[in-house]
N, C-alpha and C positions, 0 to 999 in steps of 0.2 A: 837631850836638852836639859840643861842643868840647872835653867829656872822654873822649868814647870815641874811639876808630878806626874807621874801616870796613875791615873784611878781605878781601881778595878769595885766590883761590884761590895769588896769586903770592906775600903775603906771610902766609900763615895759618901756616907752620912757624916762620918768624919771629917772629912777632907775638904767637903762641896757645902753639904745641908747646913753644917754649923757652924760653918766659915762664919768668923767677926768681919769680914770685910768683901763684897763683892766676888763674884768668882766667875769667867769665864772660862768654860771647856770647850775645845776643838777634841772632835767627833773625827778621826782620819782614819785612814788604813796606810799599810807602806805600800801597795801596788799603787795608791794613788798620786800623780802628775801634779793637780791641784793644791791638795795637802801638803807636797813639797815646793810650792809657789809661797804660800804663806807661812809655813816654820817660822824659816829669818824672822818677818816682821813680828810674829808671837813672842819670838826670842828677845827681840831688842823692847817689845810694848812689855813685856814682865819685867824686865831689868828697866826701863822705865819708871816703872808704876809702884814697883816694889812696896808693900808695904799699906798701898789703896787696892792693890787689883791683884789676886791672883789666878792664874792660867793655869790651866792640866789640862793633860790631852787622855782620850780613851779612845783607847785602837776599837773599830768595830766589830773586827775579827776575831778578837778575844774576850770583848766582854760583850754580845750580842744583845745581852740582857738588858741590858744599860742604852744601848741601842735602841731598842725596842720599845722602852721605857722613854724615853724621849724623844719618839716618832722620828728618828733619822733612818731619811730613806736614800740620803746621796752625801757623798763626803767632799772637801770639809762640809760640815754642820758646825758653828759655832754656837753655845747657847751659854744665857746671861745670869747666873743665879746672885740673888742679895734676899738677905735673912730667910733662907732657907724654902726657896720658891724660884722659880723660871720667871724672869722680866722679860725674855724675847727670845727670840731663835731664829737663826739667819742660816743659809747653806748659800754655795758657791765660794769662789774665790771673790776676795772682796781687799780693795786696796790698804794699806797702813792707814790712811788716813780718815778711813771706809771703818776701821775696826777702831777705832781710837772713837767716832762719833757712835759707834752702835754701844760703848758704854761708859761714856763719860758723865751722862745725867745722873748715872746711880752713885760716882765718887762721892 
């Protein structure tokens, strides 16, 4: 995906915590069904958003830490961070339209 990032545990305080502007991360794995239900529409809400919103994904296979660390027990996990904090955290597949309202208050 060539608008998000993939986060790993080295650059997540970089990437995520000090973001100037809103951050959503999907929580996925690739064995997961669900996770490739939503791509696309993560793909098209970042090229959307560009610029208010940015997206990265963390595999939970590889950074389990990061996982752990933000209580994801089922994938996707999305969760919401602005100035450096969790505003929310949702799991399941959840519509474009569905992810577009779980963080539009923070814009």
């Amino acid at each position: 995906m060539s608008s998000e990032a993939a986060i790993t545990k080295d650059n997540f305080d970089a990437e995520v915590v000090r973001s100037p502007i809103p951050v959503l991360i999907d929580f996925w794995a690739v064995w997961c069904g669900p996770c490739k239900m939503i791509a696309p529409m993560l793909e098209d809400i970042a090229v959307e958003y560009e610029g208010r919103l940015k997206i990265v994904k963390v595999n939970v296979d590889e950074q389990p830490e990061l996982a752990e660390q933000h209580h994801v027990m089922t994938v996707p996990t999305l969760v919401l961070y602005k100035d450096g904090e969790v505003r929310d955290q949702r799991s399941g597949t959840v519509p474009k339209q569905g992810i577009i309202k779980f963080f539009k208050d923070l814009l």
